[in-house]
C-alpha positions as CSV (number, residue, x, y, z in Angstrom):
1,X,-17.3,-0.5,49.8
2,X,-17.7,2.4,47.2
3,X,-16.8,3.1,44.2
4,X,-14.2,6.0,44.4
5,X,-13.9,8.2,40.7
6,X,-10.7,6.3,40.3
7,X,-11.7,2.7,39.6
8,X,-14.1,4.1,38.3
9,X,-12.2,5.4,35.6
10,X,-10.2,2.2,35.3
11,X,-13.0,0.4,35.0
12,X,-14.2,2.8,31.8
13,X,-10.6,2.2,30.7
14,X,-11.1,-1.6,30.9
15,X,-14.6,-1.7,29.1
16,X,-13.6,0.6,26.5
17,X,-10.1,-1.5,25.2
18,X,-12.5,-4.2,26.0
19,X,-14.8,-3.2,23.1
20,X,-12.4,-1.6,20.8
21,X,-10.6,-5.2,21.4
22,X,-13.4,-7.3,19.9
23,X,-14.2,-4.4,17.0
24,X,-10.6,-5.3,15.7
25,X,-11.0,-9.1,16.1
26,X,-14.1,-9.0,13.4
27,X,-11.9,-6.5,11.6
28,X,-9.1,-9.1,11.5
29,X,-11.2,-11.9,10.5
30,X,-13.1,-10.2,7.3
31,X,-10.1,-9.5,5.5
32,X,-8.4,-12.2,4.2
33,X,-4.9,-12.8,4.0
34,X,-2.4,-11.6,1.8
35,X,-0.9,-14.9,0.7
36,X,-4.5,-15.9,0.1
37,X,-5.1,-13.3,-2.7
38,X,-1.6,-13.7,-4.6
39,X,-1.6,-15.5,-7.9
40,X,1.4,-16.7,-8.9
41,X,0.3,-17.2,-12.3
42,X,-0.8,-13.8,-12.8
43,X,2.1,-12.5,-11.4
44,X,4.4,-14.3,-13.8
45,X,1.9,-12.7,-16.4
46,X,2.5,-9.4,-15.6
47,X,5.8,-9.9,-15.2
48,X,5.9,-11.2,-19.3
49,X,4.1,-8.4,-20.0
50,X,6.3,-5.5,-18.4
51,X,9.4,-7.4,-20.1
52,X,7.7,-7.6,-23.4
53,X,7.6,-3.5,-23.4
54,X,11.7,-4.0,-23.6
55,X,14.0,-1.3,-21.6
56,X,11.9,0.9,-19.3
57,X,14.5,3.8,-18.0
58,X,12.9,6.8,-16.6
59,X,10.9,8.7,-19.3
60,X,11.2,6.1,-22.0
61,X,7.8,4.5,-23.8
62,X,8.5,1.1,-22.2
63,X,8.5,3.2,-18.5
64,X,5.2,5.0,-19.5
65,X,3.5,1.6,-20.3
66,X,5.0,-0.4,-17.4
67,X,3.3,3.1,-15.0
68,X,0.4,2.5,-17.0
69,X,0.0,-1.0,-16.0
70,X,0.4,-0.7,-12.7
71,X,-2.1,1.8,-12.3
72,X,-4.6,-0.3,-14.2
73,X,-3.9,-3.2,-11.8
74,X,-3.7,-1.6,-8.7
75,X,-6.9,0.4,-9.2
76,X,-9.1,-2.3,-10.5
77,X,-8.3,-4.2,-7.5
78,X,-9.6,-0.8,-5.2
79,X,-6.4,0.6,-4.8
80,X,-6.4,4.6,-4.9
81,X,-3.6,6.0,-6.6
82,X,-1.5,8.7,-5.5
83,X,1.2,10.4,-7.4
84,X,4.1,13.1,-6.2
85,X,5.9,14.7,-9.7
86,X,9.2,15.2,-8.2
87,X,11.0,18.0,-10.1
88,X,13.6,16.6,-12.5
89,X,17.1,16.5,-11.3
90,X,19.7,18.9,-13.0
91,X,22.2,18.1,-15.0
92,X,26.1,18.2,-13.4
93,X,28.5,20.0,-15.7
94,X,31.9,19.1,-14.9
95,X,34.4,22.5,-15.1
96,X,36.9,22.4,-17.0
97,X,40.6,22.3,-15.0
């Protein structure tokens, strides 16, 4: 019996997700799992640290140093760092009545 273009083409289909199937599964399996890279210990470190800079609202030297830190973290663990400066929001003067 042939082959019409048809199955054919579902046959492509089939090999193709076939492939792309096991190119994930050794994807999967070389990176390891979150859970496997937290430390709880150096969590709780970073968390004395951040409280050790004291209040941290927005703009503040304790905010600047707890951005900071991050940053250092996150990049010497391969993270790339992106940052969006949002325009400041304006101040609300209520009128007078």
């Amino acid at each position: 019996m042939p082959a019409t273009s048809s199955s054919r083409f579902l046959a492509a289909v089939r090999l193709t997700a076939f492939v792309l199937l096991l190119t994930a599964a050794g994807a999967w399996a070389a990176v390891p799992a979150l859970h496997d890279l937290f430390d709880g210990k150096q969590a709780l470190a970073y968390t004395a640290q951040i409280v050790s800079f004291g209040e941290r609202p927005p703009g503040s030297a304790g905010h600047k140093k707890t951005q900071a830190l991050i940053k250092t973290v996150l990049t010497k663990n391969g993270a790339t760092i992106e940052t969006d400066e949002l325009p400041r929001p304006r101040r609300v003067v209520p009128c007078p009545s």
